[in-house]
mmCIF file of the N, C-alpha and C atoms, coordinates in Angstrom:
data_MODEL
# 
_entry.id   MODEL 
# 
loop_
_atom_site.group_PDB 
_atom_site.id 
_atom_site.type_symbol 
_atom_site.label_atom_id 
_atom_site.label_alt_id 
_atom_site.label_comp_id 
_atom_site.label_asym_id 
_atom_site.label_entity_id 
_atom_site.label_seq_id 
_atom_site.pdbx_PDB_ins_code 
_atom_site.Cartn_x 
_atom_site.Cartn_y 
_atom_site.Cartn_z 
_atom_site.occupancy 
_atom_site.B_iso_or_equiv 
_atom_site.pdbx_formal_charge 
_atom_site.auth_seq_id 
_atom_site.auth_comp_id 
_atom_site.auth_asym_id 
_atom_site.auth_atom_id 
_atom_site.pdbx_PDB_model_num 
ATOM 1   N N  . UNK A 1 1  ? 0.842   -1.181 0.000  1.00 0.00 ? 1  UNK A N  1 
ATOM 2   C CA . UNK A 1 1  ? 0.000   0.000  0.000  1.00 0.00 ? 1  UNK A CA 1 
ATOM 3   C C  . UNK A 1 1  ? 0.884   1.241  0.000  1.00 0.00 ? 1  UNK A C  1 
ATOM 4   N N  . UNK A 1 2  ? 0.681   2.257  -0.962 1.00 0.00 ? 2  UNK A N  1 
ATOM 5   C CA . UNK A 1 2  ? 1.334   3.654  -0.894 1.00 0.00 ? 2  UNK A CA 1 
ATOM 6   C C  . UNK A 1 2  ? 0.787   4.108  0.223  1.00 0.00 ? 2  UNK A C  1 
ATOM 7   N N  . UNK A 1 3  ? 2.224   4.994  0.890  1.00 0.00 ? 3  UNK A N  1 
ATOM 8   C CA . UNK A 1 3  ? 2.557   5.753  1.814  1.00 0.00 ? 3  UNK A CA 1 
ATOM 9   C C  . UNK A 1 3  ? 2.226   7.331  1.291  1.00 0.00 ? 3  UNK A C  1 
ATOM 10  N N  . UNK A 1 4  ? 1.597   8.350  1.519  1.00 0.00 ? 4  UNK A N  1 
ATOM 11  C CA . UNK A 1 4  ? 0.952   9.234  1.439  1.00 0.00 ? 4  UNK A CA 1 
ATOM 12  C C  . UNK A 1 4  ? 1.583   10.232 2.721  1.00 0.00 ? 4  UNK A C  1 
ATOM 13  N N  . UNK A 1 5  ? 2.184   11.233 2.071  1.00 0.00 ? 5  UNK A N  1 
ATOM 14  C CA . UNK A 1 5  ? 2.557   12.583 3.351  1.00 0.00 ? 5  UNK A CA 1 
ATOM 15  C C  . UNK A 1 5  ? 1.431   13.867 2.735  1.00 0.00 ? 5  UNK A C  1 
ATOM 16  N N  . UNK A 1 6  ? 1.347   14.119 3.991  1.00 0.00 ? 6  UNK A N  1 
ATOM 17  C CA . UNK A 1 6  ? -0.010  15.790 3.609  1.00 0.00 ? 6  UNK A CA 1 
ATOM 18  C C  . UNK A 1 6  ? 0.279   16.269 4.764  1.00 0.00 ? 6  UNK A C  1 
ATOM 19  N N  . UNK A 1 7  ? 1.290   17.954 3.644  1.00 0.00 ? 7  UNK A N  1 
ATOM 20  C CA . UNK A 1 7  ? 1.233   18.869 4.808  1.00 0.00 ? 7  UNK A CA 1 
ATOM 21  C C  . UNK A 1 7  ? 0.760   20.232 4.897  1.00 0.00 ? 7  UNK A C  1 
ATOM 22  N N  . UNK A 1 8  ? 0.358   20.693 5.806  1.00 0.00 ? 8  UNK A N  1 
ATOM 23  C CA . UNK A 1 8  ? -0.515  22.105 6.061  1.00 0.00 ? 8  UNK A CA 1 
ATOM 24  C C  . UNK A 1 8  ? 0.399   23.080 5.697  1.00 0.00 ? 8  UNK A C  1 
ATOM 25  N N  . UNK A 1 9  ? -0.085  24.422 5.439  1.00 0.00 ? 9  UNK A N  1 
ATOM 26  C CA . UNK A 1 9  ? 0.803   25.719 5.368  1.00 0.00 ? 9  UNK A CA 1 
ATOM 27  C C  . UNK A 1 9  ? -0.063  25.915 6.735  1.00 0.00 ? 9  UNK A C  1 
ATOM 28  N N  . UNK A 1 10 ? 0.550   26.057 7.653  1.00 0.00 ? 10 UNK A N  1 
ATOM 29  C CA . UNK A 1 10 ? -0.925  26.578 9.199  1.00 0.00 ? 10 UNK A CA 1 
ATOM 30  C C  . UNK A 1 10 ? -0.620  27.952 8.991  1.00 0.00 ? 10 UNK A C  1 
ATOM 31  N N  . UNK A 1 11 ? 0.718   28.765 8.579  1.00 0.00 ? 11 UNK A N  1 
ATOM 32  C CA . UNK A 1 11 ? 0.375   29.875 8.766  1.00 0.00 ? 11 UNK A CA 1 
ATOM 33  C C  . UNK A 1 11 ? -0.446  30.395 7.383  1.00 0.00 ? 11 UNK A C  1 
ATOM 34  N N  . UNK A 1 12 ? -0.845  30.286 6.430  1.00 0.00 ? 12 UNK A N  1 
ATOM 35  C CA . UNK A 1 12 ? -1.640  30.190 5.149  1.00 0.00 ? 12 UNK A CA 1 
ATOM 36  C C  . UNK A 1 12 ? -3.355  29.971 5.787  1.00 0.00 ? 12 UNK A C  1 
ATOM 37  N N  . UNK A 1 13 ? -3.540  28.964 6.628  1.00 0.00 ? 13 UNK A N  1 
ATOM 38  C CA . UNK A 1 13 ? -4.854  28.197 6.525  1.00 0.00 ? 13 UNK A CA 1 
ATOM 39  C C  . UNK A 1 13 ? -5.480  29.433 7.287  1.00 0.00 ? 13 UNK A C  1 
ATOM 40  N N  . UNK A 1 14 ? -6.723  29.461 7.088  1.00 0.00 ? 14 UNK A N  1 
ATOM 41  C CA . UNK A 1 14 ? -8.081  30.411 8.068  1.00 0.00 ? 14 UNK A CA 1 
ATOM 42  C C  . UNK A 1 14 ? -9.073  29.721 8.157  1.00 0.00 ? 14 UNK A C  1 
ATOM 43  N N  . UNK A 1 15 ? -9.198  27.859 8.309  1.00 0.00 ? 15 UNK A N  1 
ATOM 44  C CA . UNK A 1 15 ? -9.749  27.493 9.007  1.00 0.00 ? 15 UNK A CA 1 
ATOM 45  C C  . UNK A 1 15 ? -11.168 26.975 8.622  1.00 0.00 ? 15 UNK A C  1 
ATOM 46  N N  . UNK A 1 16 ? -11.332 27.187 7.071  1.00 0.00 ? 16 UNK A N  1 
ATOM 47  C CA . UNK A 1 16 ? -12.789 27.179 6.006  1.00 0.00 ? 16 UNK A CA 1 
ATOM 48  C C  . UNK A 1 16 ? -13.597 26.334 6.739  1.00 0.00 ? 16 UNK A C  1 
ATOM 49  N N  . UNK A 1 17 ? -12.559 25.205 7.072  1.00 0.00 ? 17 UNK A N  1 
ATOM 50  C CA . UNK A 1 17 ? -13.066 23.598 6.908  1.00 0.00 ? 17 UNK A CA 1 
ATOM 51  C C  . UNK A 1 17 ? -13.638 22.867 5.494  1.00 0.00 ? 17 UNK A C  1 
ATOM 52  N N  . UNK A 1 18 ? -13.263 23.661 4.439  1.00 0.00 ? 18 UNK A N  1 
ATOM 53  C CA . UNK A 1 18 ? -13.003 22.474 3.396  1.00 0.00 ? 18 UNK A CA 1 
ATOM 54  C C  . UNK A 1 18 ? -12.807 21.444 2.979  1.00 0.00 ? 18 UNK A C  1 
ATOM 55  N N  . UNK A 1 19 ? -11.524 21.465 3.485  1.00 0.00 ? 19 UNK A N  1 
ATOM 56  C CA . UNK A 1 19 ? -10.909 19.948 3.528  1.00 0.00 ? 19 UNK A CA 1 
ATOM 57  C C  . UNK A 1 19 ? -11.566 19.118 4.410  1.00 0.00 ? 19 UNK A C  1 
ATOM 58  N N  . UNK A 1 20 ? -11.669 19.790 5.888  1.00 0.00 ? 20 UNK A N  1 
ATOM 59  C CA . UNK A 1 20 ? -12.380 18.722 6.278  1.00 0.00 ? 20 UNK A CA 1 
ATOM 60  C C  . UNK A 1 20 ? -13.547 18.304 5.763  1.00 0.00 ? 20 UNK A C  1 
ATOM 61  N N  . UNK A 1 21 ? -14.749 18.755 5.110  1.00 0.00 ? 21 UNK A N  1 
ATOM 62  C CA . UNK A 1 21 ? -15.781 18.491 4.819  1.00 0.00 ? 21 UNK A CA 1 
ATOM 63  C C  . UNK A 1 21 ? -15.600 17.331 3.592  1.00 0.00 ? 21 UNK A C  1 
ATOM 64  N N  . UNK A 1 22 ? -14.475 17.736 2.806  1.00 0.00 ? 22 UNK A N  1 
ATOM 65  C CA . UNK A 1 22 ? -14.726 17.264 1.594  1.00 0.00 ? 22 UNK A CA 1 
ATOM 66  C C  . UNK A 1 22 ? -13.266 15.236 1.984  1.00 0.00 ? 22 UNK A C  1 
ATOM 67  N N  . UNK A 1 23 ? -12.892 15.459 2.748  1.00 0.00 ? 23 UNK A N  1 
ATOM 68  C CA . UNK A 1 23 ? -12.106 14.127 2.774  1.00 0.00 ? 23 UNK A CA 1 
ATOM 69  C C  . UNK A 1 23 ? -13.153 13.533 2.923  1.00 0.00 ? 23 UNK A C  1 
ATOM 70  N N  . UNK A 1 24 ? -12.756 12.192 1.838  1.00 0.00 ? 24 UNK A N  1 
ATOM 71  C CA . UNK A 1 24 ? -13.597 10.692 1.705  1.00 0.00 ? 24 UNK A CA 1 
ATOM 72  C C  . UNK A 1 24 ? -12.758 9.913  3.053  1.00 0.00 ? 24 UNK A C  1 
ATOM 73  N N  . UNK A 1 25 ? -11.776 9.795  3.857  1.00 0.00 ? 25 UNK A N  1 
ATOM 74  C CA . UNK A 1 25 ? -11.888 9.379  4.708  1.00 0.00 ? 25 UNK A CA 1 
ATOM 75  C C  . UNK A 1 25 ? -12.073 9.808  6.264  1.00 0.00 ? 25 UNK A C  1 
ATOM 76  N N  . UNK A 1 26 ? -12.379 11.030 5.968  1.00 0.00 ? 26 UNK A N  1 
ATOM 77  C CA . UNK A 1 26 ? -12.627 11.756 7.667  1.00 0.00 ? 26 UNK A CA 1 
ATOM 78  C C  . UNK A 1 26 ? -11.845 12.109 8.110  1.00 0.00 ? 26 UNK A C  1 
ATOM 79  N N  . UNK A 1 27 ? -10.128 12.141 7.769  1.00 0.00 ? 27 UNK A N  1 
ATOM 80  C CA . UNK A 1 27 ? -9.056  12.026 8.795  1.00 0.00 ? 27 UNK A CA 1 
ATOM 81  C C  . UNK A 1 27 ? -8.382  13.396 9.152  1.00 0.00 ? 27 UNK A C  1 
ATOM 82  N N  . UNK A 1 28 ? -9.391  14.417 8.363  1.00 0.00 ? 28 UNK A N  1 
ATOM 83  C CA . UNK A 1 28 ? -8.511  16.159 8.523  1.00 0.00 ? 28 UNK A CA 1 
ATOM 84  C C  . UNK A 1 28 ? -9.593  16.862 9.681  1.00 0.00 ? 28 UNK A C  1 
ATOM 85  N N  . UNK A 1 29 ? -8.961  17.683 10.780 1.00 0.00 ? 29 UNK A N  1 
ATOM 86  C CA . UNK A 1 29 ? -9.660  18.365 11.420 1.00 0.00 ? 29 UNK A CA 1 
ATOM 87  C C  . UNK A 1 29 ? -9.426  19.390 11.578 1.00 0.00 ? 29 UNK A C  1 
ATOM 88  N N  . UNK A 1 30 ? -9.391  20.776 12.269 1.00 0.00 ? 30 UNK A N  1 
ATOM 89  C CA . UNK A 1 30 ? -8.796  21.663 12.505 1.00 0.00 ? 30 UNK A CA 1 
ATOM 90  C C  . UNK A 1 30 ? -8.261  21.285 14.216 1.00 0.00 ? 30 UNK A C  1 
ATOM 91  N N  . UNK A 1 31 ? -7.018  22.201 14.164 1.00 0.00 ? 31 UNK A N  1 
ATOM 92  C CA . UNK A 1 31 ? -6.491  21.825 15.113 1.00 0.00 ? 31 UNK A CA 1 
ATOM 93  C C  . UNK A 1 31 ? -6.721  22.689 16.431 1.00 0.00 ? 31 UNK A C  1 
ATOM 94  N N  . UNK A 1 32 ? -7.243  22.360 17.246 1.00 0.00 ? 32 UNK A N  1 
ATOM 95  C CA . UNK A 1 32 ? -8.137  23.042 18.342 1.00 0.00 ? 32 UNK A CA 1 
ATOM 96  C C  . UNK A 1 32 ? -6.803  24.140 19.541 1.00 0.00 ? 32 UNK A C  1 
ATOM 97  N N  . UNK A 1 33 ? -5.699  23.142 19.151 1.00 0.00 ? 33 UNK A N  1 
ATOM 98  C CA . UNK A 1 33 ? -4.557  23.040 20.367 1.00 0.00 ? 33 UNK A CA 1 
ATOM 99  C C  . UNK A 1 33 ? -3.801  24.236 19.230 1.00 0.00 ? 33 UNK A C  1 
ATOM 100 N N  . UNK A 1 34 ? -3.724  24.589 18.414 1.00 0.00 ? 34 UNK A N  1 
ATOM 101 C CA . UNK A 1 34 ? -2.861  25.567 17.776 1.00 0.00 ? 34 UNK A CA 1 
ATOM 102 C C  . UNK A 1 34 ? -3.783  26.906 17.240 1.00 0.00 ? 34 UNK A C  1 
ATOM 103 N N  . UNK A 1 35 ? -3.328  27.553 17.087 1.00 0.00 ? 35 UNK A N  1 
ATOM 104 C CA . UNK A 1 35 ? -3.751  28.894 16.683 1.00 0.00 ? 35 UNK A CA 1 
ATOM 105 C C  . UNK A 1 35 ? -2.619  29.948 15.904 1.00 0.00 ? 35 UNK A C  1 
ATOM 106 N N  . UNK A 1 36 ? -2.890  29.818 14.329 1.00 0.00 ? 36 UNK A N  1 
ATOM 107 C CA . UNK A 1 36 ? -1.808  30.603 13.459 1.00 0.00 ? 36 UNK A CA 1 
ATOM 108 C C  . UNK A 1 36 ? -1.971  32.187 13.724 1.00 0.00 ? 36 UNK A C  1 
ATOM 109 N N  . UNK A 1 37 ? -1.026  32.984 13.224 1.00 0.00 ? 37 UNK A N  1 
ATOM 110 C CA . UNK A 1 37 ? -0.803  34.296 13.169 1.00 0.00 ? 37 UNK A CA 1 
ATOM 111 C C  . UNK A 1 37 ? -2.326  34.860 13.142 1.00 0.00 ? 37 UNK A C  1 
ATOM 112 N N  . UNK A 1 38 ? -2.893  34.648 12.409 1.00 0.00 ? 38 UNK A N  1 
ATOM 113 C CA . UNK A 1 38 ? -3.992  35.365 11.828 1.00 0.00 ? 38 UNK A CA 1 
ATOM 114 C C  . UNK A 1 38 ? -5.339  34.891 12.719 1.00 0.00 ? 38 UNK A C  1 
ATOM 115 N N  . UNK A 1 39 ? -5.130  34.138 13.285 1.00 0.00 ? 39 UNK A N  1 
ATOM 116 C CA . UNK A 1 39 ? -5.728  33.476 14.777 1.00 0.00 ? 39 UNK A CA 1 
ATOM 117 C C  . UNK A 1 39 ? -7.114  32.488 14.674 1.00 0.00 ? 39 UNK A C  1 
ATOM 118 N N  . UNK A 1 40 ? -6.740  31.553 13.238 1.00 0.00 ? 40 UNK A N  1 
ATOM 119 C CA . UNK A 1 40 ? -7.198  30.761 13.497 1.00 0.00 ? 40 UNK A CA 1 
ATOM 120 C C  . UNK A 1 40 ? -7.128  29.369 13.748 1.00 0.00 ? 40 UNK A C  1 
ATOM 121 N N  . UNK A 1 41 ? -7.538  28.198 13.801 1.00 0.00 ? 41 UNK A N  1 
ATOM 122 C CA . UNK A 1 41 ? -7.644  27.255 14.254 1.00 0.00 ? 41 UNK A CA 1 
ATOM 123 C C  . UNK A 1 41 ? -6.980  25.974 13.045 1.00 0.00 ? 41 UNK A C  1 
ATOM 124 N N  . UNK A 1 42 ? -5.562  26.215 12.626 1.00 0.00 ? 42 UNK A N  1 
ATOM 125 C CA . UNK A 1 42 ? -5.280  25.527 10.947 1.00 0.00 ? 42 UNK A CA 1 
ATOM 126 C C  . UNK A 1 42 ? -5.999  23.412 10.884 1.00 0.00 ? 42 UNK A C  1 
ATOM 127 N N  . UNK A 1 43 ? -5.406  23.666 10.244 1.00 0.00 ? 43 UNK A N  1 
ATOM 128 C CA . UNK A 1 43 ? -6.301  21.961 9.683  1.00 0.00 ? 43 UNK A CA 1 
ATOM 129 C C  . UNK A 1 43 ? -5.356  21.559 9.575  1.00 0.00 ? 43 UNK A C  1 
ATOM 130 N N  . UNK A 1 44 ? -4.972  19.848 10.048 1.00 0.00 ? 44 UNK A N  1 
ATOM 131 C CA . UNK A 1 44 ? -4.242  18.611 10.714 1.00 0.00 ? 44 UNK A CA 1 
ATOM 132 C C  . UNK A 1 44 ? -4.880  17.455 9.870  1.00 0.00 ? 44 UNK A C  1 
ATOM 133 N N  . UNK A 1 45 ? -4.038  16.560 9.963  1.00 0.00 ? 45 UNK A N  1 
ATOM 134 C CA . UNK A 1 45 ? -4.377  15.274 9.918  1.00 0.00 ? 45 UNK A CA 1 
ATOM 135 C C  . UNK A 1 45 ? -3.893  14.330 10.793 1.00 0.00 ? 45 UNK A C  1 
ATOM 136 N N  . UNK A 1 46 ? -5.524  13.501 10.992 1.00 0.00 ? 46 UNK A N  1 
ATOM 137 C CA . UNK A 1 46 ? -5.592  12.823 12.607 1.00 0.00 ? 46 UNK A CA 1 
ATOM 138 C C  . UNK A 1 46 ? -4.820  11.637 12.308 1.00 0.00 ? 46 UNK A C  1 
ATOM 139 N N  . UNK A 1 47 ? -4.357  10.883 10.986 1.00 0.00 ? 47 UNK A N  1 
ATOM 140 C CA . UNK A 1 47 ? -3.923  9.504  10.681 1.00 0.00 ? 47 UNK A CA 1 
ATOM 141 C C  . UNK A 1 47 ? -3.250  9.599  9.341  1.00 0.00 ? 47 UNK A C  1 
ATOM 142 N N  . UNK A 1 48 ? -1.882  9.864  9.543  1.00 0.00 ? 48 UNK A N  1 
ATOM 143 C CA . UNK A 1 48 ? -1.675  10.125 7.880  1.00 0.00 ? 48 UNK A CA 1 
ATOM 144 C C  . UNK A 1 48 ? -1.889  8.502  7.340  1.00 0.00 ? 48 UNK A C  1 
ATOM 145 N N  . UNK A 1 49 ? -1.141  7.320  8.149  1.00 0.00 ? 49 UNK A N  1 
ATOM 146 C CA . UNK A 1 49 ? -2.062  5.877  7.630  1.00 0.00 ? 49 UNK A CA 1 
ATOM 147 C C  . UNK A 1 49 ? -2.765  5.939  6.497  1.00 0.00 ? 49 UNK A C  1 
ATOM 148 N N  . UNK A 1 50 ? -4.027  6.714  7.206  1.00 0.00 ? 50 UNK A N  1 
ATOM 149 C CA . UNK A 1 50 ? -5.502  6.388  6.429  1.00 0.00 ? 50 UNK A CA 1 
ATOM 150 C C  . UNK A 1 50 ? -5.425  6.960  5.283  1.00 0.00 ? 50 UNK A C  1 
ATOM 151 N N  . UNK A 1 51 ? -4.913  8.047  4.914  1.00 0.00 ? 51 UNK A N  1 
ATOM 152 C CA . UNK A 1 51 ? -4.775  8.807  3.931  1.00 0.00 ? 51 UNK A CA 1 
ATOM 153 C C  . UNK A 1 51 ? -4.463  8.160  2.446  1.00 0.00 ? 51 UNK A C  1 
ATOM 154 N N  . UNK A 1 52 ? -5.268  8.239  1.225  1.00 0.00 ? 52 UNK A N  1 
ATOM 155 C CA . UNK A 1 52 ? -5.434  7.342  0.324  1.00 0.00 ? 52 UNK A CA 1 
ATOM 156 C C  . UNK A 1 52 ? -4.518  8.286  -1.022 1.00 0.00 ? 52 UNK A C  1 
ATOM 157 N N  . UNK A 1 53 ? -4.348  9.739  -0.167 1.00 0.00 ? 53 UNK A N  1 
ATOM 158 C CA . UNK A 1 53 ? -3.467  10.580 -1.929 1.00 0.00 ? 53 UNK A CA 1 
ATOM 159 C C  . UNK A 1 53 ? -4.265  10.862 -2.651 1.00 0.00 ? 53 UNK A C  1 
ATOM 160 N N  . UNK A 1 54 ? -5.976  11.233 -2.331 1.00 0.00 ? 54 UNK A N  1 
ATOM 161 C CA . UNK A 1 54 ? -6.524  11.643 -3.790 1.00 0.00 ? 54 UNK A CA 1 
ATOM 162 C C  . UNK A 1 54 ? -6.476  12.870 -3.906 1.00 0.00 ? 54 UNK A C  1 
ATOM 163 N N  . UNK A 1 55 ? -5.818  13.831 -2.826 1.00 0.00 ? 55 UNK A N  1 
ATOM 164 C CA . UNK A 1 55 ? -5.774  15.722 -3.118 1.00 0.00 ? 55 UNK A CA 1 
ATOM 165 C C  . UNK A 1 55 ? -6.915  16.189 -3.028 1.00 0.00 ? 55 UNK A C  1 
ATOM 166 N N  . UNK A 1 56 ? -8.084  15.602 -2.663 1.00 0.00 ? 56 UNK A N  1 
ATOM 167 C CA . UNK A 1 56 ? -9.707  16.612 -2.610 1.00 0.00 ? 56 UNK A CA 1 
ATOM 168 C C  . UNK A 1 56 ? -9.237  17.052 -1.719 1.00 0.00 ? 56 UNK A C  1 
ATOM 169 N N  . UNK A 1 57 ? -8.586  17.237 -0.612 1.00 0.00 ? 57 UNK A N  1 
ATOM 170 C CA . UNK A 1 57 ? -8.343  18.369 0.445  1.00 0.00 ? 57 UNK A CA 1 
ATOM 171 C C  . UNK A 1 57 ? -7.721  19.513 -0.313 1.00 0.00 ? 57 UNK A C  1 
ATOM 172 N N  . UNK A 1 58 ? -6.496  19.084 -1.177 1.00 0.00 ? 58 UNK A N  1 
ATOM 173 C CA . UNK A 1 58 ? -5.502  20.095 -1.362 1.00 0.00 ? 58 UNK A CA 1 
ATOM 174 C C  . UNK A 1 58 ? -6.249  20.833 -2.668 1.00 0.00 ? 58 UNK A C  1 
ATOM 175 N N  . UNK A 1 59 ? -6.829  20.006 -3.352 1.00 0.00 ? 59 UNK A N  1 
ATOM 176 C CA . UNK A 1 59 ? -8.008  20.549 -4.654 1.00 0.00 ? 59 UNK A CA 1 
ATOM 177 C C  . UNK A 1 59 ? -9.071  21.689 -3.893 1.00 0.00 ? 59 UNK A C  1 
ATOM 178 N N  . UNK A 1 60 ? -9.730  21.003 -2.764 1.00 0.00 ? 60 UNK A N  1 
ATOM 179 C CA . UNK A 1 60 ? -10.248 22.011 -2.424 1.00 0.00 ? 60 UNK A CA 1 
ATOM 180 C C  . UNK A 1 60 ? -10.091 23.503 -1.808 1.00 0.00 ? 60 UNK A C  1 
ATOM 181 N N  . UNK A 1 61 ? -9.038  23.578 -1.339 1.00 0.00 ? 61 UNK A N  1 
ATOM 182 C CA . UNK A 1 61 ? -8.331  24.385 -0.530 1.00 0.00 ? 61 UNK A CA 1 
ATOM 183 C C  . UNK A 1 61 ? -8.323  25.584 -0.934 1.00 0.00 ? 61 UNK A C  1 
ATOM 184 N N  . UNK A 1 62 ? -9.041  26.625 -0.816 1.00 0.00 ? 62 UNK A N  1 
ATOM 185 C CA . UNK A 1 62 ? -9.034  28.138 -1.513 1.00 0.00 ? 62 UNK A CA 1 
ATOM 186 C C  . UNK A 1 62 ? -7.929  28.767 -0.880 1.00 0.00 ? 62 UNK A C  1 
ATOM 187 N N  . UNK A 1 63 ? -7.049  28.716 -0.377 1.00 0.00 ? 63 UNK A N  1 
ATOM 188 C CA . UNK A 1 63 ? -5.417  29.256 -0.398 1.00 0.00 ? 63 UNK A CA 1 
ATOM 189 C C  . UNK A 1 63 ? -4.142  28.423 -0.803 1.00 0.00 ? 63 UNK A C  1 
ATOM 190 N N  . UNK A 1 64 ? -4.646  27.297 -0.712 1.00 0.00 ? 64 UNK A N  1 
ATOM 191 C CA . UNK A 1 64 ? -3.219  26.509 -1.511 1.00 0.00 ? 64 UNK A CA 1 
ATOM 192 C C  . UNK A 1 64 ? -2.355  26.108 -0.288 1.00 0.00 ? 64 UNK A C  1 
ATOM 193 N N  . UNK A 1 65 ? -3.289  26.002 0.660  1.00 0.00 ? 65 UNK A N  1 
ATOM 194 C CA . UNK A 1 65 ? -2.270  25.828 2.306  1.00 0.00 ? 65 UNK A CA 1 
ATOM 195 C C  . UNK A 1 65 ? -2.124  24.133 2.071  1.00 0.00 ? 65 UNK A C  1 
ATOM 196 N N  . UNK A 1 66 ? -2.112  23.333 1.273  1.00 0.00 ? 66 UNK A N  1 
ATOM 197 C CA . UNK A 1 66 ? -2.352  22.037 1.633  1.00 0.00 ? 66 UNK A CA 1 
ATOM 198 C C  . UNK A 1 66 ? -1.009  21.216 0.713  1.00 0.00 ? 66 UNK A C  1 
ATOM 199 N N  . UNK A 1 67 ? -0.601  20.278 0.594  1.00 0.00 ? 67 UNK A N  1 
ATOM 200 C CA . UNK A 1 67 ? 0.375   20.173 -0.375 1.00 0.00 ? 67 UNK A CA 1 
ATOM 201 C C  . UNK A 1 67 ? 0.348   17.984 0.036  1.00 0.00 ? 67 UNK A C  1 
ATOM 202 N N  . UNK A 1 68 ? 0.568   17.630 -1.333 1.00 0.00 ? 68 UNK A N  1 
ATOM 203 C CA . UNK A 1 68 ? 0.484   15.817 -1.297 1.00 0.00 ? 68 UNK A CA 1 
ATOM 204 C C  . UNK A 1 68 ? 1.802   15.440 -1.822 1.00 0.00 ? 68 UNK A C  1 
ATOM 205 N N  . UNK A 1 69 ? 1.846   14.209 -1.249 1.00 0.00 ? 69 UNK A N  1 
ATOM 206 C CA . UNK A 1 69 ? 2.814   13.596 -1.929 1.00 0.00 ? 69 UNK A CA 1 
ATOM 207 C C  . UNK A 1 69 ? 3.025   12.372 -1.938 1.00 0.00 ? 69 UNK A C  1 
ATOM 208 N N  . UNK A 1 70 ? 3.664   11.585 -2.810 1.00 0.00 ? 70 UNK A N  1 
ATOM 209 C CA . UNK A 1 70 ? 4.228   10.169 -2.207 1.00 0.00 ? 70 UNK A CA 1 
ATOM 210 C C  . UNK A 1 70 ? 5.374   9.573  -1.959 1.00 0.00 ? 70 UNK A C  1 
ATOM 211 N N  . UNK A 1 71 ? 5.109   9.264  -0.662 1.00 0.00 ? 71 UNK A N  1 
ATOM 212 C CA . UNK A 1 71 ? 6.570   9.146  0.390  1.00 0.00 ? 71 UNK A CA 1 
ATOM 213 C C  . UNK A 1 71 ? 7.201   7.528  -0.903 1.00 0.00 ? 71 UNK A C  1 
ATOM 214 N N  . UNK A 1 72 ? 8.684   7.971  -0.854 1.00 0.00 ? 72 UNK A N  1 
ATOM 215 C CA . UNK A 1 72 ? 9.542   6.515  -1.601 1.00 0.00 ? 72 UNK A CA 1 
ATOM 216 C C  . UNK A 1 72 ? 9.973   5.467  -0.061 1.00 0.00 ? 72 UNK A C  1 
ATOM 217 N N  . UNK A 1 73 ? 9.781   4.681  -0.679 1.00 0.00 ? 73 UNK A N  1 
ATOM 218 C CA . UNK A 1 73 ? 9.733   3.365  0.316  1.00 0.00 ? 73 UNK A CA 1 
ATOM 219 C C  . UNK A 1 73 ? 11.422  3.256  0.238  1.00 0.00 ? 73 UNK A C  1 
# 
């Protein structure tokens, strides 16, 4: 199974909840425990594991805070 890395810009994010809405597996939240410059609440992922690489987070993302990739074994 591909290994999948997804990482936030937190200082970029304001928190839409996009991503979270739109992941097919549930695993993005905003992060309650952090708070960026601009003072909001950026978006995490709870299991990178679960994470399948299809980019609807980073597709959805109206600032471009999101970024995919696939980790080499």
């Amino acid at each position: 199974m591909a290994k999948f890395k997804v990482e936030f810009n937190i200082d970029k994010c304001k928190g839409c909840e996009l991503c979270v809405s739109f992941c097919p597996k549930k695993i993005i939240v905003l992060d309650q425990t952090i708070t960026n410059a601009k003072g909001y609440h950026p978006a995490s992922i709870t299991d990178m594991d679960a994470c399948i690489g299809c980019s609807t987070c980073a597709t959805m993302c109206p600032d471009w805070c999101i970024n995919i990739w696939k980790e080499e074994a």
